[in-house]
N, C-alpha and C positions, 0 to 999 in steps of 0.2 A: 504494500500500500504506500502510494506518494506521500509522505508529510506535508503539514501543510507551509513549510518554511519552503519547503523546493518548491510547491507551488508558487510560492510569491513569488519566488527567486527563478520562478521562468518565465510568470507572468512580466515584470519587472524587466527582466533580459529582452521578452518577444516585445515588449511595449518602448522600451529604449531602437531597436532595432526597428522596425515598424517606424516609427518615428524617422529613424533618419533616413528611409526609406522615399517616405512623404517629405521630407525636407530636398534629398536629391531630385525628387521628381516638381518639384516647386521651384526648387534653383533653375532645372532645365527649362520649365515650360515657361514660368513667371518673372524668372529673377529672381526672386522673395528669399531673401537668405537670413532665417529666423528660426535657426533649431527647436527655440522655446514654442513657436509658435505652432510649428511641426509635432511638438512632442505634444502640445493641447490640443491639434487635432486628432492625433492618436489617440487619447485618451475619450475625446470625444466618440469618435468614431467607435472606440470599441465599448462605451456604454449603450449607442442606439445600435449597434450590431445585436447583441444582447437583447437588448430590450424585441428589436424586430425579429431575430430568432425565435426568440421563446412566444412571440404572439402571432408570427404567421410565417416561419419557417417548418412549420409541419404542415402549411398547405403549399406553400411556393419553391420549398428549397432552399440552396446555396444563392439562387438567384437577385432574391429580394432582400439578400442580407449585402451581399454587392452594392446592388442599388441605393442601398443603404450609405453605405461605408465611401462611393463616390455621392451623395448628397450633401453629407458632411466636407468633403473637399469641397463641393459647388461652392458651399454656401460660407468655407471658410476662404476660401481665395478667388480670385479676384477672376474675369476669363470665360467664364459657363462652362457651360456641361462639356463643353470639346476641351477645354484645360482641364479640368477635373478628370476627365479620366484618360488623358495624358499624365498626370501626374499621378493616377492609382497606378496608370501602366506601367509608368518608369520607376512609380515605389514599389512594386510588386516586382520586378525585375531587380533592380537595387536587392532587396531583401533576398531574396534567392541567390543571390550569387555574394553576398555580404553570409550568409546562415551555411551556405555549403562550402565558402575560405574559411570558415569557422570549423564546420566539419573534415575540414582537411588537416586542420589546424588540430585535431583532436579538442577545441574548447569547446563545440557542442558535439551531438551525436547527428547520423544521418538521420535519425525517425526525425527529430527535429523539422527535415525538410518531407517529410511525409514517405523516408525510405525505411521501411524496415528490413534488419537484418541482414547488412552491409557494414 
């Protein structure tokens, strides 16, 4: 069973990361270069991801928690819906290849990146 100190402490790591994810992809498309500001979107973002999972991710899926998750960009930075998810794209790319130097790095695991058992 996870304790719940390693949870924080992955939450905490996946929400640090995630963030500068969103800050890379903010720098690219915006200019906006505001770690802190990145790092309240992420936090933003992962409360109404939450929130929109748990009240209609079991009728929509993955999908509607995305839609979600670039909303929160729309409506934090500046640009519309076509920066916004320019910037989920290049944080979501960012974070993959930031989460698996890491795993190369032996400081995370691969299931991290959704590999198990490598």
């Amino acid at each position: 069973m996870i304790s719940l100190t390693g949870s924080v402490v992955g939450f905490v790591v996946s929400l640090l990361i995630g963030a500068l994810g969103i800050y890379i992809g903010a720098r690219v498309v915006t200019e906006t270069d505001d770690y802190g500001y990145a790092l309240i979107t992420a936090i933003v973002g992962s409360i109404v991801g939450v929130i929109v999972a748990f009240l209609l991710g079991w009728l929509f899926g993955w999908i509607v928690v995305l839609v979600a998750w670039i909303w929160v960009i729309n409506f934090r930075y500046p640009g519309g819906w076509g920066n916004a998810i320019g910037i989920a794209l290049i944080g979501w790319l960012s974070v993959v290849a930031i989460t698996y130097a890491l795993a190369i790095m032996d400081v995370l695991t691969f299931e991290a990146l959704g590999i198990p058992g490598i």
